[in-house]
N, C-alpha and C positions, 0 to 999 in steps of 0.2 A: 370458714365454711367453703365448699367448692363454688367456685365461682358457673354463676349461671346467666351470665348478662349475654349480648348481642355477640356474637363472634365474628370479627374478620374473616372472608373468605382466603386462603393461601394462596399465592400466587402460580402459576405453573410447575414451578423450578419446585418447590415446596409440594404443588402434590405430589408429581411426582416419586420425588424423595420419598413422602411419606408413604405414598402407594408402593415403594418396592418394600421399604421401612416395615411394612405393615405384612406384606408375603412375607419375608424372609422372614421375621419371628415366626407365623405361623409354622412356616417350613421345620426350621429349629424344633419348634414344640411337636410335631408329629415325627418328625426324625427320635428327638429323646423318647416317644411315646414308646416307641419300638426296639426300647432298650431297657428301658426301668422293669425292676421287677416285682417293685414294693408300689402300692397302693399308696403312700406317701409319696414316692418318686415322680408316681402318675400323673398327681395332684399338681406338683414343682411345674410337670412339662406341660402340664394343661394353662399351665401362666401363661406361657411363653405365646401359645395360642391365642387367650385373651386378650393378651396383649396387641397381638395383630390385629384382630379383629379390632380391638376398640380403635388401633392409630386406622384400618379401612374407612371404619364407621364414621369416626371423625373429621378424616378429611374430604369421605362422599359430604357428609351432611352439612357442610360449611358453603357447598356450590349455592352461586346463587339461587342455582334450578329449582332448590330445594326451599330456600326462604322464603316464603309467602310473605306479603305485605300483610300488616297490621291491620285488622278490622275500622272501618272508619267510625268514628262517634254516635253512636244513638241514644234515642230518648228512653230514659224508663222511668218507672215510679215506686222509691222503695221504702215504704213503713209508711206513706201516704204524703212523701214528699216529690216532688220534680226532680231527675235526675239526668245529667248530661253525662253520659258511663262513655270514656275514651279507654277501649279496654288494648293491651296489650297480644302483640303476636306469637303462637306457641310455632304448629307443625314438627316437621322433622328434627329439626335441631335441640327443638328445647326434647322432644321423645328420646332421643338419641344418647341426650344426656343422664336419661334417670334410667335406659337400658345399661348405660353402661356403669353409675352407680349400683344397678342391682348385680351384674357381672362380676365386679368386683366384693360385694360383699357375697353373694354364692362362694367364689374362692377362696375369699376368708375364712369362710363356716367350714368349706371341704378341709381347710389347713388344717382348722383348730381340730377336727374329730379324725380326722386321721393320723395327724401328730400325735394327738392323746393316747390314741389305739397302740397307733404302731411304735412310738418312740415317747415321750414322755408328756407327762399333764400339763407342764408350762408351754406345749404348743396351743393349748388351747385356751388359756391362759393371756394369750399374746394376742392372739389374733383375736378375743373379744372384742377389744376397742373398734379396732378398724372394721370388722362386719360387720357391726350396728351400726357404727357412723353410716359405712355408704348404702347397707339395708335400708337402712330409715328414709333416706332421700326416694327412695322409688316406693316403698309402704306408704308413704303419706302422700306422693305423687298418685299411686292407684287406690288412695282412699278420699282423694280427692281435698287434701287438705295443704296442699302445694303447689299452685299454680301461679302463673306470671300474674292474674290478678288484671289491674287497669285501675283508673283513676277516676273515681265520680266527683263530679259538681253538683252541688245542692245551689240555691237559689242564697244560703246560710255557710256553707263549709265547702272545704275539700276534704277528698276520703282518698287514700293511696294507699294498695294494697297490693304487695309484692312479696311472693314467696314468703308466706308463712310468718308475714305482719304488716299490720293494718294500721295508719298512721293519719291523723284527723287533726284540721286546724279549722276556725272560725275564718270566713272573710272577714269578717269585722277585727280578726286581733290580726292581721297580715299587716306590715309594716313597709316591706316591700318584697320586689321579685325579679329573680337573677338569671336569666335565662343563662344556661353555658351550653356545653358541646354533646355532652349527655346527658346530662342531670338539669331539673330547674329549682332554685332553691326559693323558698319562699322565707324570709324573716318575719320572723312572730314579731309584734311590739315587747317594748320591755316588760320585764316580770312573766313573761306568757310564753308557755313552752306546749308543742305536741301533742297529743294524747295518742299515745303506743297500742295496740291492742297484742298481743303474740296468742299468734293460733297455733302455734308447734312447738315444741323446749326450746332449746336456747340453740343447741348445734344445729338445729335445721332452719334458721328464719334467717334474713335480708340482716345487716346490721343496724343501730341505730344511728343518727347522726346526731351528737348533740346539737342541742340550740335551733335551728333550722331543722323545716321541714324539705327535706331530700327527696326529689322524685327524679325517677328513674324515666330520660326519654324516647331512649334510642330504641325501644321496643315501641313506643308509641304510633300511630298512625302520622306522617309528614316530618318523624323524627321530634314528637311535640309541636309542632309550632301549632297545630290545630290550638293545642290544650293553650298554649302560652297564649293566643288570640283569643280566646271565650276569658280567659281568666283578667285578660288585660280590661278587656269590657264591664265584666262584675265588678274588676277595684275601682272603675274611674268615676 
């Protein structure tokens, strides 16, 4: 699946790059625009635009300017239990990216019905796969069923819900917990695994990790360490 975690900011040299990177395809695609004469052709030179635009959009939206820090921890209560919700950071970046999944699946669509029209039915054919895949990332983004999610604490469980799966383990079956550099992994006790929930098919959700429960920190508020401090308290 496209990766949708934290991004690196580029360093100068890199935007740079990428900002002439990003004019110059534009340029290209409106240059061919003013050549083509086929509606299909159009389509071709309108990539090359896309193209630009996404490498602009990508490397504006990676500034730190852009990155809002992570919402800090708050209290809620859900199903009539206490919860400690450390929810994850969206803004620009994470937008940025389901504009530009929907960019791309538009182009797909434009390929497959005007290759079909104009030149033959296996263009339309082809390019199913790829329009639905990255369609789907921003359909489920603006229908609200893709988001970065966050991590609740129950006084009983943790709940981790990241893009399009929702993943639940028991305090009481935690065995131990592995703080690393992005992720914090919690081991089940033996015999005791997860419980997955998927709230989208299969191509649009977070992966699973066998055995351990995986939670993703680097979107977190203080990069987890809030979450790894509440959670060290409830196991001790």
């Amino acid at each position: 699946m496209v990766q949708l975690t934290a991004r690196s900011a580029p360093g100068p040299v890199l935007l740079v790059l990428g900002l002439l990177a990003g004019a110059a395809s534009i340029a290209l695609g409106v240059g061919l625009l003013g050549r083509v004469e086929t509606g299909f052709g159009a389509v071709w030179a309108c990539g090359f635009v896309i193209l630009g635009l996404i490498v602009l959009a990508s490397a504006v939206a990676t500034q730190p300017r852009w990155s809002r820090a992570a919402p800090p921890a708050r209290d809620e209560v859900r199903a009539g239990e206490p919860t400690r919700f450390h929810p994850r950071r969206g803004g620009l970046p994470t937008a940025t990216t389901f504009v530009v999944t929907g960019l791309l699946g538009a182009w797909f669509v434009a390929i497959g019905v005007t290759g079909a029209v104009e030149r033959t039915w296996l263009w339309a054919v082809l390019a199913l796969v790829p329009a639905t895949y990255f369609s789907g990332f921003t359909i489920l983004w603006a229908a609200g069923r893709f988001r970065p999610g966050g991590v609740r604490v129950t006084p009983t469980r943790v709940i981790d819900e990241h893009y399009g799966l929702r993943s639940e383990l028991a305090l009481a079956d935690v065995a131990g917990m592995s703080p690393r550099s992005e992720t914090l992994h919690l081991e089940p006790l033996e015999g005791v695994s997860p419980v997955h929930r998927r709230l989208t098919p299969r191509p649009w959700r977070a992966r699973v990790t066998p055995g351990a429960l995986v939670i993703r920190t680097g979107d977190l508020d203080s990069d987890g360490r809030t979450l790894v401090e509440e959670l060290q308290r409830r196991l001790a």
